[in-house]
N, C-alpha and C positions, 0 to 999 in steps of 0.2 A: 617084537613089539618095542622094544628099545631102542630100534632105527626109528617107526615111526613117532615115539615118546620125546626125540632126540630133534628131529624135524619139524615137530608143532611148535617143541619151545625155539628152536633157532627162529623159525616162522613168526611167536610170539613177539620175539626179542626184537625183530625187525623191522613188525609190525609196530611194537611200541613206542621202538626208537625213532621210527616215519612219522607216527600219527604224533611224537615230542617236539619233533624237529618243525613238522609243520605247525601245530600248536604254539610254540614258544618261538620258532624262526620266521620261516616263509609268511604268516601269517600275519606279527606286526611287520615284518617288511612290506606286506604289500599295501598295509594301511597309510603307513609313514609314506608309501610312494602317493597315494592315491592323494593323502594331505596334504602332502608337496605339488602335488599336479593343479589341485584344489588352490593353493595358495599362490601358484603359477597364473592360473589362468584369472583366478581376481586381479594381480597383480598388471594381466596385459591389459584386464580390462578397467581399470584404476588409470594407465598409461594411455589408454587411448580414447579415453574420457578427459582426461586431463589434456590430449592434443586437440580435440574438438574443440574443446573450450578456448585453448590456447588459440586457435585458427579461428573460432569463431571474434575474441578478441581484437586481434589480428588485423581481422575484418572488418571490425567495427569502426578501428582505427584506420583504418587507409580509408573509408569512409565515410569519416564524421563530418567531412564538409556538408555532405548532401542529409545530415541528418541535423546538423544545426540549428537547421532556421525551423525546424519542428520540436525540437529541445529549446527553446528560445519559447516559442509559443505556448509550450506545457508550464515552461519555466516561470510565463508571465500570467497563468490564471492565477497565481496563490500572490495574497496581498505581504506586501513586503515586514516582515515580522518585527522591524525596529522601527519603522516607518510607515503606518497605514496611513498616511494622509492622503495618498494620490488614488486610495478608494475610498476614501471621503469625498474627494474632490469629484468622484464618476457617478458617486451617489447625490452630490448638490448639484452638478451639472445635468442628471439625469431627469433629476426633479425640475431643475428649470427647465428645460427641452419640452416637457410635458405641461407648463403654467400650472407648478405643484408647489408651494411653500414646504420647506422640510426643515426636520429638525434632527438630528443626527447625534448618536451616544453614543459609546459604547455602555453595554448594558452593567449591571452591579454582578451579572452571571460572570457576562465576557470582561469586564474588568478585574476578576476575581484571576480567569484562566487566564488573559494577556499578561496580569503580575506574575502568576505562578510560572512563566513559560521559563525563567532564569535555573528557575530552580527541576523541573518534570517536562518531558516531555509532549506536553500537550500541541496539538497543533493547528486549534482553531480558536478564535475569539468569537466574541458574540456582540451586534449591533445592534442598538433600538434607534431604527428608523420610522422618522412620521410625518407623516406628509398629508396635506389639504389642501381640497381640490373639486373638481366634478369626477363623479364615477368612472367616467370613459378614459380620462387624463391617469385613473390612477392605474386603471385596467395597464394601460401603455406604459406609464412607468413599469409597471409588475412585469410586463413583458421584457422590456429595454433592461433591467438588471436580472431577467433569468437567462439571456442571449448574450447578457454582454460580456466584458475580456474576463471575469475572473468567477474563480471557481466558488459557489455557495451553493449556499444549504436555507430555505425559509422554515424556521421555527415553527414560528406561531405568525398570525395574522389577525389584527381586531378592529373591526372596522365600525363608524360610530357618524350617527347624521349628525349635522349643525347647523344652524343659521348662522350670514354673518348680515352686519343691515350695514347695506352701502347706501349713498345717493340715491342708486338706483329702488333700493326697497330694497327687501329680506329675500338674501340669497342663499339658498339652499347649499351646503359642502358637503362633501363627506369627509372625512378623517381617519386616515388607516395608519394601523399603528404597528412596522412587523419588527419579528423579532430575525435577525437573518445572522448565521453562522456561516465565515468566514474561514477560508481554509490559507494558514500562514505556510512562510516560505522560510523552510529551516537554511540560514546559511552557515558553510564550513566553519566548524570550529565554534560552534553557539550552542 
């Protein structure tokens, strides 16, 4: 019996010393590989994320010629943010084109956000355009400033009959009055 009593514990001892070894050795070793593999394979895929992008770059640049003159035209919906005048000027030429008298603000809204722009990044102001006319002329204007070069937004719209007495006798206008947000053109370094 003290052969086999002799043989369970050398068995014990082996068994212990195995299931230690693996427990405390093989065990975090093979974690520590698995988190290195882990941290491997983010890394190639970090690396070639980063070359896509790179080549996609790359690409953009040997080809910005053909992309220009559409960067150009994006470029020129938004009214120029130190200078709206030249869409003032598309809004009284627009009104004249259609036999429309107009009167042109900026609003007490949009004068509020064009001051604040130094200070927040806001990036639109706000217009009170009003214009009088016959109905159909104002219909076309409405049309000619939602088609035309720059990028907006109509508020509000308040439209109002009037007479005015000419020579002719008492002629019917209408009078619309909108409110139209404008979307500005942040330049580098403002």
């Amino acid at each position: 019996m003290t052969n086999k009593n002799t043989t369970y514990k050398i068995l014990s001892f082996f068994f212990l010393t195995t299931l230690i070894v693996i427990v405390f050795g093989i065990y975090p070793l093979c974690n520590g590989i698995k988190k290195s593999s882990n941290d491997l394979i983010s890394i190639k895929n970090e690396t070639a994320t980063i070359n896509d992008q790179s080549q996609e770059t790359q690409n953009f640049e040997n080809n910005f010629s053909l992309y220009k003159p559409t960067l150009d035209k994006i470029d020129g919906l938004f009214v120029d943010f130190n200078n709206p005048v030249d869409f003032i000027k598309f809004l009284e030429d627009t009104a004249l084109k259609n036999n429309l008298t107009s009167k042109i603000s900026l609003s007490q809204k949009g004068a509020q956000t064009y001051a604040d722009q130094q200070f927040e990044s806001n990036e639109s102001a706000v217009f009170t355009v009003s214009v009088d006319g016959a109905f159909e002329d104002i219909l076309k204007f409405t049309n000619n400033i939602e088609y035309g070069p720059y990028l907006i937004k109509a508020e509000s719209l308040t439209i109002q009959n009037s007479e005015k007495i000419t020579e002719k006798g008492k002629i019917r206008t209408i009078n619309a009055q909108f409110l139209i947000k404008v979307f500005l053109q942040q330049k580098n370094g403002e």
